[in-house]
C-alpha positions as CSV (number, residue, x, y, z in Angstrom):
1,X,60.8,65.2,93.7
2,X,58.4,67.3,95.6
3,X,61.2,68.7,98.3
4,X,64.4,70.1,97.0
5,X,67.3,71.2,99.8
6,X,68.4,74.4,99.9
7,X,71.4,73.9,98.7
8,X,70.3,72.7,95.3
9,X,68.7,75.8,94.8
10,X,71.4,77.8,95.3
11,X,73.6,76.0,92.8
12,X,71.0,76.6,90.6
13,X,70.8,80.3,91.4
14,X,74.6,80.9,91.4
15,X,74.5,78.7,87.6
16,X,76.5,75.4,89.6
17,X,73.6,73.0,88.7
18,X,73.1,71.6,84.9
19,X,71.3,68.4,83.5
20,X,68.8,66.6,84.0
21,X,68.7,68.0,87.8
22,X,68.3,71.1,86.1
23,X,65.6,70.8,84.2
24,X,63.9,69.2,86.6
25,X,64.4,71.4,89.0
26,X,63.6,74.6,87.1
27,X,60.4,72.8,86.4
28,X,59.1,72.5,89.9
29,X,60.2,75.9,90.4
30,X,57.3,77.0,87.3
31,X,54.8,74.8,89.4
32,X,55.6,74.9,93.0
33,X,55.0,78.6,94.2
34,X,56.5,78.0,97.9
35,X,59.8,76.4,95.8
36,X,60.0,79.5,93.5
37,X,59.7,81.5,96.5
38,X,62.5,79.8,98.0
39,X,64.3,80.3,94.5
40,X,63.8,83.8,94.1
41,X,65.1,84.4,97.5
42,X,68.7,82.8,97.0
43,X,68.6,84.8,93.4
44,X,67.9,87.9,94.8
45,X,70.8,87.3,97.8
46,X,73.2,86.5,95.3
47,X,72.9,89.7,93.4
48,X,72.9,91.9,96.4
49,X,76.1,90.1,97.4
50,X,77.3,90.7,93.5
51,X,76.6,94.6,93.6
52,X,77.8,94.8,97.1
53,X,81.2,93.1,95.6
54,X,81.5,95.4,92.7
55,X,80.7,98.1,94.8
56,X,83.2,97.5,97.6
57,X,85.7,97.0,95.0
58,X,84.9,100.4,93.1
59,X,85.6,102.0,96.6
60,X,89.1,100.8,97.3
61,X,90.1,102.5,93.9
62,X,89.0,105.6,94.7
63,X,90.3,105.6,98.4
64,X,93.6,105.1,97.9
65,X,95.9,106.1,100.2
66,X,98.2,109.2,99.2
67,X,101.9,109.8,99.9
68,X,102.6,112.1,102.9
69,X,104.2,115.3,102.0
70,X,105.1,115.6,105.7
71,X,108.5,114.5,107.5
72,X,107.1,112.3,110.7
73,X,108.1,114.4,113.6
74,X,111.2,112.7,115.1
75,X,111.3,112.2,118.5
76,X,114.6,113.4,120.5
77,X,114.8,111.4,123.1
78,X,113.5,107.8,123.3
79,X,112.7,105.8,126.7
80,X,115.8,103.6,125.9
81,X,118.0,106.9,126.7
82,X,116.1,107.7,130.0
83,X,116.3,104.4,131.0
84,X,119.9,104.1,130.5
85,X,120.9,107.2,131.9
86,X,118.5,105.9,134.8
87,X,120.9,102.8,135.5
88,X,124.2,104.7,134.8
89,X,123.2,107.3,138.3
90,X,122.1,103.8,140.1
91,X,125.0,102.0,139.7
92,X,127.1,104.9,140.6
């Protein structure tokens, strides 16, 4: 098993991959430089991906939205009125 897919070295990166696959794999990763390349790669992705995460996740905690002390200006007259008073003069 000279050629491995892709995607059998990212379930080994991500820890999806065990048995005899495994082994074999991890293997041709000690010999084959261009395959631990490859490998090394996809393990460096997936922790960028995991700090991003963690990251991300710290900074939703601290921006939390806070409660408005403010009353929301009301409006005192709405389109609905205007219109309305608009068809009442028309239909006089």
């Amino acid at each position: 098993m000279n050629k491995i897919n892709d995607n059998l070295l990212i379930k080994l990166a991500e820890g999806n991959l065990e048995g005899v696959k495994k082994k074999e794999i991890e293997r041709l990763i000690k010999t084959n430089k261009s395959i631990k390349k490859r490998y090394d790669k996809y393990k460096r992705t997936l922790l960028l991906l995991n700090n991003f995460g963690k990251r991300l996740e710290i900074r939703k905690e601290t921006n939390k939205p806070t409660l408005v002390n403010k009353m929301p200006k009301i409006i005192k007259s709405t389109n609905i009125i205007k219109i309305e008073d608009f068809l009442a003069k028309k239909a006089v």
